[in-house]
Residue frames relative to the residue before (quaternion, step in Angstrom):
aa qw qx qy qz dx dy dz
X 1.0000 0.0000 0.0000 0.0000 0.00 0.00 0.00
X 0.3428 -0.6732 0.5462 0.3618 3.81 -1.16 0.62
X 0.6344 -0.5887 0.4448 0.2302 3.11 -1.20 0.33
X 0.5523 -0.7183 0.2908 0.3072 3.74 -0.67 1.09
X 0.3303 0.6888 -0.4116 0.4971 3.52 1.45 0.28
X 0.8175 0.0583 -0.1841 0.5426 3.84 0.64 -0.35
X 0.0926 0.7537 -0.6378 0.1285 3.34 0.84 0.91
X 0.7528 0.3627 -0.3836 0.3932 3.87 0.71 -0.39
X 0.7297 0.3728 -0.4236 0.3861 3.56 0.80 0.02
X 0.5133 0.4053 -0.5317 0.5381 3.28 1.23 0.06
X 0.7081 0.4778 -0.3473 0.3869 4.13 0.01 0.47
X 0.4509 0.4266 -0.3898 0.6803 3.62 1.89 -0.08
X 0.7367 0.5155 -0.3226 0.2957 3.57 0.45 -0.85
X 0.5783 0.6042 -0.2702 0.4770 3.58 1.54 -0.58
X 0.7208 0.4893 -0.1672 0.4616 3.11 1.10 -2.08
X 0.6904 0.5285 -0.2913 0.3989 3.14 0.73 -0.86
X 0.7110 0.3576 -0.3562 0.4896 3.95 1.32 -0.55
X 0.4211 0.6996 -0.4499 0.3615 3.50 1.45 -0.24
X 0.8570 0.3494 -0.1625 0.3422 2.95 0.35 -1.90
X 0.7171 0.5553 -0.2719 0.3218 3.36 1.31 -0.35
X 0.5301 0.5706 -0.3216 0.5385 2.93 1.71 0.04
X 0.7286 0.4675 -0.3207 0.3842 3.62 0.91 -0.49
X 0.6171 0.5799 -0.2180 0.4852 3.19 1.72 -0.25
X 0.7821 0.4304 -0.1598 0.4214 3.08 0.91 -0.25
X 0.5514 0.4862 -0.3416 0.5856 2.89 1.70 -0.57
X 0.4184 0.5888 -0.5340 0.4395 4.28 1.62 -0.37
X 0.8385 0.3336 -0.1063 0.4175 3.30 -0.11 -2.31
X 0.6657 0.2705 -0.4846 0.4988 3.82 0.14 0.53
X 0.3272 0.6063 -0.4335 0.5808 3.83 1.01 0.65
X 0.7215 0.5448 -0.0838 0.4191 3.19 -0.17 -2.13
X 0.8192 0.2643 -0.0860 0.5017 3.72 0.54 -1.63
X 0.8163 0.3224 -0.2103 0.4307 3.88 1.09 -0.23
X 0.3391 -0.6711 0.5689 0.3331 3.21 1.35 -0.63
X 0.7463 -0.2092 0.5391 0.3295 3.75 -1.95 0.15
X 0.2448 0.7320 -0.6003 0.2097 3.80 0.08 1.50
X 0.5842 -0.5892 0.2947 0.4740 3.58 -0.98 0.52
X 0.8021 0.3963 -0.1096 0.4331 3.60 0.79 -0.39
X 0.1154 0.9337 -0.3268 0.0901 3.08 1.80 0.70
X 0.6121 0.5930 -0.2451 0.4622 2.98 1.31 -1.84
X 0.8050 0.3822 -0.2842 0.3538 3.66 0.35 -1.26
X 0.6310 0.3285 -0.4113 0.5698 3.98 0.85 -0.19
X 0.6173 0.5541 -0.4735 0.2962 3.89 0.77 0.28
X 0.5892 0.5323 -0.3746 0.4788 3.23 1.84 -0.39
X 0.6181 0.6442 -0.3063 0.3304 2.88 0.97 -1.18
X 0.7135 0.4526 -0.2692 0.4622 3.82 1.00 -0.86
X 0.4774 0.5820 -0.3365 0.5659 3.52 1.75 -0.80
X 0.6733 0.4563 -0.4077 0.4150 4.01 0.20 -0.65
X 0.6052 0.6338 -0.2008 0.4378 3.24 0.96 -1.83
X 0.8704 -0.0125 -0.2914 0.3966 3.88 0.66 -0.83
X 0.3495 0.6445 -0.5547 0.3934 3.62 1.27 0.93
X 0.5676 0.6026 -0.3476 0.4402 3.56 1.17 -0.05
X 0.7238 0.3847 -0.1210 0.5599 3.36 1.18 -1.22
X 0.6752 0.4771 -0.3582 0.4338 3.98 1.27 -0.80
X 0.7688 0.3475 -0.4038 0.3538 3.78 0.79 -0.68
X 0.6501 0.3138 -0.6180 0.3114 3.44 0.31 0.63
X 0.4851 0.7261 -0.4030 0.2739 3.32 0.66 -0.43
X 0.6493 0.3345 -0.2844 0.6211 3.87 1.28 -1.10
X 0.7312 0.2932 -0.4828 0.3825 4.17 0.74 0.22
X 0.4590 0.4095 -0.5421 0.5725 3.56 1.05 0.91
X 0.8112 0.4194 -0.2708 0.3044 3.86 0.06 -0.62
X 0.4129 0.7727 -0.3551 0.3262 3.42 1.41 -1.10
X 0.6615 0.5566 -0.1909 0.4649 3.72 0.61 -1.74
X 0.6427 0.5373 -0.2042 0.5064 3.08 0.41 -1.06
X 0.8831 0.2809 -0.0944 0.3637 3.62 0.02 -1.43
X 0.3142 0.7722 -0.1885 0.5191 2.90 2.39 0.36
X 0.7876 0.3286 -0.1296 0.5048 3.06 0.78 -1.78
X 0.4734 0.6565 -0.2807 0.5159 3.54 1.44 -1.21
X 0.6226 0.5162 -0.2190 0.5458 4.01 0.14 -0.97
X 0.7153 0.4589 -0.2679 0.4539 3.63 0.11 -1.16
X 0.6527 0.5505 -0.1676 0.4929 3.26 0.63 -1.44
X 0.5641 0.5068 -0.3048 0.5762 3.99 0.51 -1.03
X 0.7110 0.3959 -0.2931 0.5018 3.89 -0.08 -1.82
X 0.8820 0.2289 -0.2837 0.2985 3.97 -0.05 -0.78
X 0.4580 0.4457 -0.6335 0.4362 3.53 0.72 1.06
Protein backbone atom coordinates (compact mmCIF):
# COMPACT_ATOMS: atom_id res chain seq x y z
CA UNK A 1 0.00 0.00 0.00
CA UNK A 2 1.22 3.79 -0.62
CA UNK A 3 1.27 5.68 2.15
CA UNK A 4 -1.45 8.38 3.06
CA UNK A 5 0.98 11.24 2.39
CA UNK A 6 0.13 10.89 -1.42
CA UNK A 7 -3.33 10.11 -1.06
CA UNK A 8 -3.66 13.06 -3.67
CA UNK A 9 -1.40 11.86 -6.27
CA UNK A 10 -2.38 8.51 -6.02
CA UNK A 11 -6.16 10.11 -6.69
CA UNK A 12 -5.06 12.60 -9.73
CA UNK A 13 -3.49 9.47 -10.95
CA UNK A 14 -6.78 7.29 -10.93
CA UNK A 15 -9.11 10.28 -11.84
CA UNK A 16 -7.09 11.36 -14.26
CA UNK A 17 -6.90 7.58 -16.09
CA UNK A 18 -10.62 7.19 -15.38
CA UNK A 19 -11.66 10.21 -16.88
CA UNK A 20 -9.42 9.99 -19.71
CA UNK A 21 -10.29 6.90 -20.78
CA UNK A 22 -14.00 7.57 -20.84
CA UNK A 23 -13.52 10.51 -22.90
CA UNK A 24 -11.79 9.43 -25.41
CA UNK A 25 -13.05 6.32 -25.94
CA UNK A 26 -16.72 9.04 -26.30
CA UNK A 27 -14.90 11.59 -28.83
CA UNK A 28 -12.98 9.03 -30.99
CA UNK A 29 -16.56 7.20 -31.11
CA UNK A 30 -18.33 10.55 -31.75
CA UNK A 31 -15.49 11.52 -34.54
CA UNK A 32 -15.06 7.87 -36.21
CA UNK A 33 -17.92 5.87 -35.66
CA UNK A 34 -17.50 1.69 -35.15
CA UNK A 35 -14.05 1.32 -37.29
CA UNK A 36 -12.23 -1.92 -37.75
CA UNK A 37 -9.44 -0.82 -35.57
CA UNK A 38 -11.29 1.18 -33.15
CA UNK A 39 -9.94 -0.42 -30.04
CA UNK A 40 -6.28 0.29 -31.16
CA UNK A 41 -6.51 4.25 -32.08
CA UNK A 42 -8.85 4.27 -28.86
CA UNK A 43 -5.91 3.35 -26.73
CA UNK A 44 -3.76 5.09 -28.46
CA UNK A 45 -5.78 8.53 -27.84
CA UNK A 46 -6.49 7.25 -24.11
CA UNK A 47 -2.46 7.07 -23.58
CA UNK A 48 -1.92 10.36 -25.51
CA UNK A 49 -4.47 12.17 -22.97
CA UNK A 50 -3.44 10.23 -19.68
CA UNK A 51 -0.15 11.81 -20.50
CA UNK A 52 -1.47 15.32 -20.74
CA UNK A 53 -4.60 14.70 -17.92
CA UNK A 54 -2.36 13.56 -14.92
CA UNK A 55 -0.49 16.51 -14.59
CA UNK A 56 -2.91 18.79 -15.33
CA UNK A 57 -5.47 17.51 -12.22
CA UNK A 58 -1.90 17.83 -9.95
CA UNK A 59 -1.64 21.47 -11.11
CA UNK A 60 -5.52 21.99 -11.06
CA UNK A 61 -6.88 19.76 -8.21
CA UNK A 62 -5.79 22.69 -5.48
CA UNK A 63 -7.34 25.06 -7.13
CA UNK A 64 -10.66 23.16 -7.82
CA UNK A 65 -10.34 22.22 -4.18
CA UNK A 66 -10.41 25.60 -2.87
CA UNK A 67 -13.07 26.82 -5.60
CA UNK A 68 -15.53 23.68 -4.54
CA UNK A 69 -15.18 24.49 -0.83
CA UNK A 70 -16.12 27.95 -1.30
CA UNK A 71 -19.40 27.00 -3.65
CA UNK A 72 -20.46 24.07 -0.69
CA UNK A 73 -20.19 26.90 2.19
CA UNK A 74 -22.56 29.54 0.96
Amino acid sequence: MVSAKYLHQVQSLLLSGFMSFIMSGAITFINLGWVDDFVSIWIHAWLVAYVIAFPTILLVFPFARKLAMKIASK
